[in-house]
N, C-alpha and C positions, 0 to 999 in steps of 0.2 A: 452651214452645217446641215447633213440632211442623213438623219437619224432611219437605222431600221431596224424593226423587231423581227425574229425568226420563230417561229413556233419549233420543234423538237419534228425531227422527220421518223417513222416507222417504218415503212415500207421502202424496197429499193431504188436504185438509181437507174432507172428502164427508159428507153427513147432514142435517138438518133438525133444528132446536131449539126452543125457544121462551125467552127470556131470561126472569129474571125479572120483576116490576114495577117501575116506575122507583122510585129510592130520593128521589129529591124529592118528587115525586108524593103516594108513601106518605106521607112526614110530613106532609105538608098537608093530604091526606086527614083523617087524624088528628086536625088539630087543628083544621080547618073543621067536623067532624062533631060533635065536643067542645063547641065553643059554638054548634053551629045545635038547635034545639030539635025531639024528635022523633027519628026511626028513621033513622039512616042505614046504609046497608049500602055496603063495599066488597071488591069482586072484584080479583082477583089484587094483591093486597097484597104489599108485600116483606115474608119474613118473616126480616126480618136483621136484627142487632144492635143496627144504628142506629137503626133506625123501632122498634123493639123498647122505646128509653127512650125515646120519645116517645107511645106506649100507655100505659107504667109514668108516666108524669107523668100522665095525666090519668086514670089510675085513683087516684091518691094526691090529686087533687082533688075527686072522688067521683062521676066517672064510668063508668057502666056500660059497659063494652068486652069483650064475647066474641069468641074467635076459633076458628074451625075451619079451622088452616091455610091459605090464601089467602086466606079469606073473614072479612072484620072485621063485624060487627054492635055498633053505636053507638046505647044510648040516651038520649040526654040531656035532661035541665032547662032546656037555654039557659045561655047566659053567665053570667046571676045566679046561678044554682042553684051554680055554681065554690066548693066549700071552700077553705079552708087547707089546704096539707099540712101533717102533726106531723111530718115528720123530713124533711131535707136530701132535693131532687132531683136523683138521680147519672144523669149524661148519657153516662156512658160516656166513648166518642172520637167519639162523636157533635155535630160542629160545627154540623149544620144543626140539630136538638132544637135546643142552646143557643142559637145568634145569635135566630132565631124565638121562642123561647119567652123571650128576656131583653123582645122588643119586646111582648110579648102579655103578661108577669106585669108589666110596671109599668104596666100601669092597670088590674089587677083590684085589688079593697081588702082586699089582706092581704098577707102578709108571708112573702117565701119567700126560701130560702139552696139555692142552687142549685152544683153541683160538678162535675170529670169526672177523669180517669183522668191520667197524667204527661204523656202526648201534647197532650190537649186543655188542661192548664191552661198550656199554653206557649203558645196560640195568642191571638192581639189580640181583644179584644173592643170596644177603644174605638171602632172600626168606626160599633159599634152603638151603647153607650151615650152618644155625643156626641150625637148626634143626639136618643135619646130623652130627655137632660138638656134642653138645648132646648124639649122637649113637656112639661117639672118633672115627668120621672124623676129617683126616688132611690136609689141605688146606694151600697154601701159592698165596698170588695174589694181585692184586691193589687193596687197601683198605680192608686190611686184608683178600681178598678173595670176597668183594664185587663186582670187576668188573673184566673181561676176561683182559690178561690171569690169568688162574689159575692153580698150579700146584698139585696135587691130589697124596698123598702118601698113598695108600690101608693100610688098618688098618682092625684088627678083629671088627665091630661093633656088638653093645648090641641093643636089644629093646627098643624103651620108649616107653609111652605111652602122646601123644602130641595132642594139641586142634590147630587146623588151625587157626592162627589170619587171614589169606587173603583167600577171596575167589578164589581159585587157583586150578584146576586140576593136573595143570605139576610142585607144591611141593607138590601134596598129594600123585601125581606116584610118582618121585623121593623119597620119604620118603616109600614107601611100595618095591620099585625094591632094595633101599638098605636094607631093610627087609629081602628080598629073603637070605641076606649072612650075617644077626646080631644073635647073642645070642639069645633066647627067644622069644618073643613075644610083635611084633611092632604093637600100636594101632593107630591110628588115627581115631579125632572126627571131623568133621565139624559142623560148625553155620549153615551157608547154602547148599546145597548139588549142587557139582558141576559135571562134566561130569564125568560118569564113566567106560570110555574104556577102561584102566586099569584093574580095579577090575574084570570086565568083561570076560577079556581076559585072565588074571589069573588065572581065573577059566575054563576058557576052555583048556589052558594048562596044565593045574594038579595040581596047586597050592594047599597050604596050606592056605584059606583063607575062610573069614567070613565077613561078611555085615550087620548088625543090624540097622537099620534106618542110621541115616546118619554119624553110625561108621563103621570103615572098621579092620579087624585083619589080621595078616600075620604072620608065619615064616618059617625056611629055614627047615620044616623037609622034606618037598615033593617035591623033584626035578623035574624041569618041562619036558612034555616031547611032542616030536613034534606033531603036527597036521596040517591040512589042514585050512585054512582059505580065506572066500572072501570077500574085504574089500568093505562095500556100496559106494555110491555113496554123496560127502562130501555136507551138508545140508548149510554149510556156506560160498559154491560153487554157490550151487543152488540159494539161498537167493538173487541172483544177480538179475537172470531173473524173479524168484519170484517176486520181488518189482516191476520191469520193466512192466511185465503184469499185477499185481493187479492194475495200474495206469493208462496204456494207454488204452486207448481205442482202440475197435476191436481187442482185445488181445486173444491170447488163445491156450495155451501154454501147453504140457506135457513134462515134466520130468521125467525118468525113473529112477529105483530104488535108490533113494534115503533113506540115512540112515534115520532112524525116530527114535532113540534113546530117549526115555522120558528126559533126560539130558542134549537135541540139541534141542527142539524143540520149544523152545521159539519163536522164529521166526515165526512160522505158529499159536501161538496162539495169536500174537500182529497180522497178518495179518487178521486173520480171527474178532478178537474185532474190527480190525478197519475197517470189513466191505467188504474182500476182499470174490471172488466168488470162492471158495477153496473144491478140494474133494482129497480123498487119498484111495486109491485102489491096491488088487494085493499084501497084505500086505505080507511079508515071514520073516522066522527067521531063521540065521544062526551064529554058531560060541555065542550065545547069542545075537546076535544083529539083531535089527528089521532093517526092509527098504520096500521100497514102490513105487509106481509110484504115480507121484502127478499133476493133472494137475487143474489149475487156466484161471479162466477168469477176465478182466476187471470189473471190476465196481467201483462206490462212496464209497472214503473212509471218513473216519471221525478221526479227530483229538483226539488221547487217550493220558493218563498219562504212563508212564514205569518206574519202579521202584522195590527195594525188590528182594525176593527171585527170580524171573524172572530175572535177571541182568544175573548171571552165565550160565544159559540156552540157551543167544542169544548174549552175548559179543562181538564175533568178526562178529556179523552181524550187530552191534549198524551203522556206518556208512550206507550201504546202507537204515537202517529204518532213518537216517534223511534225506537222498535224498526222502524216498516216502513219509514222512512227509510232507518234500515239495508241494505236490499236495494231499496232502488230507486236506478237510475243518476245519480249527477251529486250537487252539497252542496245540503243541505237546510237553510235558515234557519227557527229559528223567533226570534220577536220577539213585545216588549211582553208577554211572559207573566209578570212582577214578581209576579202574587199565587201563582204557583206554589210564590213561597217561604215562603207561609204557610199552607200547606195540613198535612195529616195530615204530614206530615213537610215539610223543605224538599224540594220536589220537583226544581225543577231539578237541584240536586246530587246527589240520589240517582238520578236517570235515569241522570247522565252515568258515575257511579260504576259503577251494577251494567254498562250496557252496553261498558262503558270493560273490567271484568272479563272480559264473552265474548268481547270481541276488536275489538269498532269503534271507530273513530274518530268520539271524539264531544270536542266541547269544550262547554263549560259558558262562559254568559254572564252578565250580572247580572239581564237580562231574557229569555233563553231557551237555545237550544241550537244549532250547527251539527255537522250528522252530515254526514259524507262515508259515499257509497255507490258501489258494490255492496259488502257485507261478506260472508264466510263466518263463520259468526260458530262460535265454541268456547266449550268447554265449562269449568266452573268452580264453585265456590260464591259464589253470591252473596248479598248479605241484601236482606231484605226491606222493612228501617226500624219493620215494625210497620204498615207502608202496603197497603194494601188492591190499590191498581192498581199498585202495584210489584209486589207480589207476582205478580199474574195477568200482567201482563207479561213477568213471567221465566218463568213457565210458556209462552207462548206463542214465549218465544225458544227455548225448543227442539226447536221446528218446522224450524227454520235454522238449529239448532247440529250439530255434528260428533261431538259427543261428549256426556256427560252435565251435566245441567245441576243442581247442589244448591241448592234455597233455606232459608236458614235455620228461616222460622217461617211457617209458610201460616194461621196464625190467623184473622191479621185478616182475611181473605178472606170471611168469615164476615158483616160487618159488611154487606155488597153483594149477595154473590151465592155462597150457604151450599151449591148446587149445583154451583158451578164446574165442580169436577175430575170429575166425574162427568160432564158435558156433553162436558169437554176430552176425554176418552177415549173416551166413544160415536162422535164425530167424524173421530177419527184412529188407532182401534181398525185399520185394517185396517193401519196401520205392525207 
């Protein structure tokens, strides 16, 4: 446990950062660089907890992975060249490693038992392995393979062609990376269109794929092959100080290249409806992927509805927008947010818990949240869950609290963004 106290901030949120790398980004990174054959190098890599057992997996399948802090250098064999590992792959609380890497080890031709930590072996995995049963994945694990561990016997997979019942990023990668190694031609459709770094990244590898609105194609005729990559700057890092400065006042605030992927940016489109002083500048594209500098000022926000197609866009930003819900005028609906409750913790009910603590009125729904604002929010101990963006969100509520703010365990904070508090206090150093 590793306890922190916040004194109450007065003055604004002033300075220039640069957030980490995306933590999506980074595992894909990882594991496109892993089976394309050849040198790949990438820049500004997250060096955090998660992407961290997603390196440790494919050095235990006998890949070459050096790193000098930001900078990953990958050389690999290709696909084929993939060992066995001799002992269990431990993923941590690392949800993206495992959904990804269940889709990608049932069609190498060996045999892996894969695991994670108390948090992650609570989370669903049938998500994923329904789908890759389907493509004659074989699976053995709690609840038929529902919960970690799971033990993964590689098998030839076939194509299907599959309609996403969840709106889900990490089974629509997981279903396209086992792609790379089925029979034919694996399709998937989505309802709604979620993040697509994946697909993205596939195709700047040399993939075999195709994108039609919000269907995606793959198959294993075009082996991937290395490239240089640099990973932006992660948007739902950013979203922290975001929120922070569209709220306080005497704010004003740049952040530097930040990803700006159409599929991430839901977050700058609720800040700006609700009124936030927002410009984006410096835009560049790399690797397919856009990024930017963005810097925000203070001002009146106003209380909006969130809901719909916009849900999968700004997900795991959903916490920090009801902290600034909080201080923006008038109730704030959020809606359809259902997978919140299976994230690193149930998030809905921990949002509504700690902020329910500093003092706002917040109700908790089965599908989201309504905060009533303008709040002054106080001070309290709150817990963290062991959750990553609970934690940095309660750090950011004491921007707007009264008084001191305790969080139980800043650990997991580590998993994202191992700079945090050190960014958080360069920033509002002059309180």
């Amino acid at each position: 446990m590793s306890e922190l106290k916040l004194t109450p901030k007065t003055s604004g949120i002033i300075g220039e950062i640069e957030v980490p790398g995306d933590k999506s980004i980074s595992h894909r990174a990882i594991i496109l660089g892993s089976l394309a054959k050849g040198k790949t190098k990438i820049r500004h890599f997250l060096n955090g907890e998660d992407c961290l057992r997603t390196v440790d997996a494919f050095r235990a399948m006998g890949v070459t992975i050096e790193q000098d802090g930001e900078t990953i250098i990958i050389n690999s064999e290709g696909a084929d060249a993939l060992e066995e590992p001799i002992i269990p792959l431990n993923f941590g609380n690392s949800g993206t490693t495992t959904r990804l890497m269940i889709g990608l080890l049932a069609g190498l031709p060996f045999f892996t038992t894969i695991f994670g930590d108390a948090s992650l072996s609570k989370r669903p995995m049938d998500r994923v392995v329904n789908p890759l049963v389907e493509m004659n994945a074989a699976f053995t694990g709690r609840e038929e393979g529902r919960l970690l561990p799971i033990a993964i016997e590689g098998q030839q997979l076939k194509g299907i062609d599959y309609i996403l019942p969840v709106k889900s990023a990490q089974v629509k990668s997981a279903i396209l990376l086992a792609g790379l190694f089925a029979e034919g031609k694996t399709k998937i459709t989505e309802k709604t269109k979620t993040r697509n770094h994946t697909e993205t990244m596939l195709g700047a590898f040399g993939a075999d794929i195709n994108v039609d609105g919000n269907t995606v194609s793959i198959s294993n005729k075009q082996p991937l092959s290395a490239t240089d990559f640099y990973v932006p700057g992660d948007i739902s890092s950013a979203a922290f100080f975001l929120a922070g400065a569209a709220a306080k006042s005497n704010s004003h605030l740049v952040l530097k290249n930040v990803g700006l992927n159409p599929t991430r940016t839901g977050i700058l489109d609720v800040l700006i409806e609700m009124g936030a002083n927002l410009t984006i500048h410096n835009e560049k594209k790399v690797g397919g992927e856009i990024f930017g500098d963005i810097t925000i000022q203070s001002g009146d926000l106003q209380a909006i509805e969130i809901s719909g197609d916009i849900i999968p866009r700004l997900i795991d930003e959903i916490p920090i927008i009801a902290l600034l819900a909080t201080q923006a005028s008038g109730k704030t609906i959020i809606r359809d947010a259902e997978e919140l409750r299976v994230k690193e913790t149930d998030r809905i009910a921990a949002v509504a818990d700690v902020l329910s603590t500093l003092g706002a009125n917040v109700t908790p729904t089965d599908d989201g949240l309504i905060i009533e604002g303008k709040t002054k929010l106080t001070g309290g101990k709150i817990k963290s869950y062991n959750d990553h963006r609970i934690a940095m969100m309660g750090a950011i509520a004491s921007v707007f609290s009264d008084e001191e703010i305790i969080i139980d365990d800043i650990s997991s904070v580590a998993i994202s963004y191992p700079n945090f508090f050190t960014d958080f206090e360069n920033i509002t150093a002059r309180n």
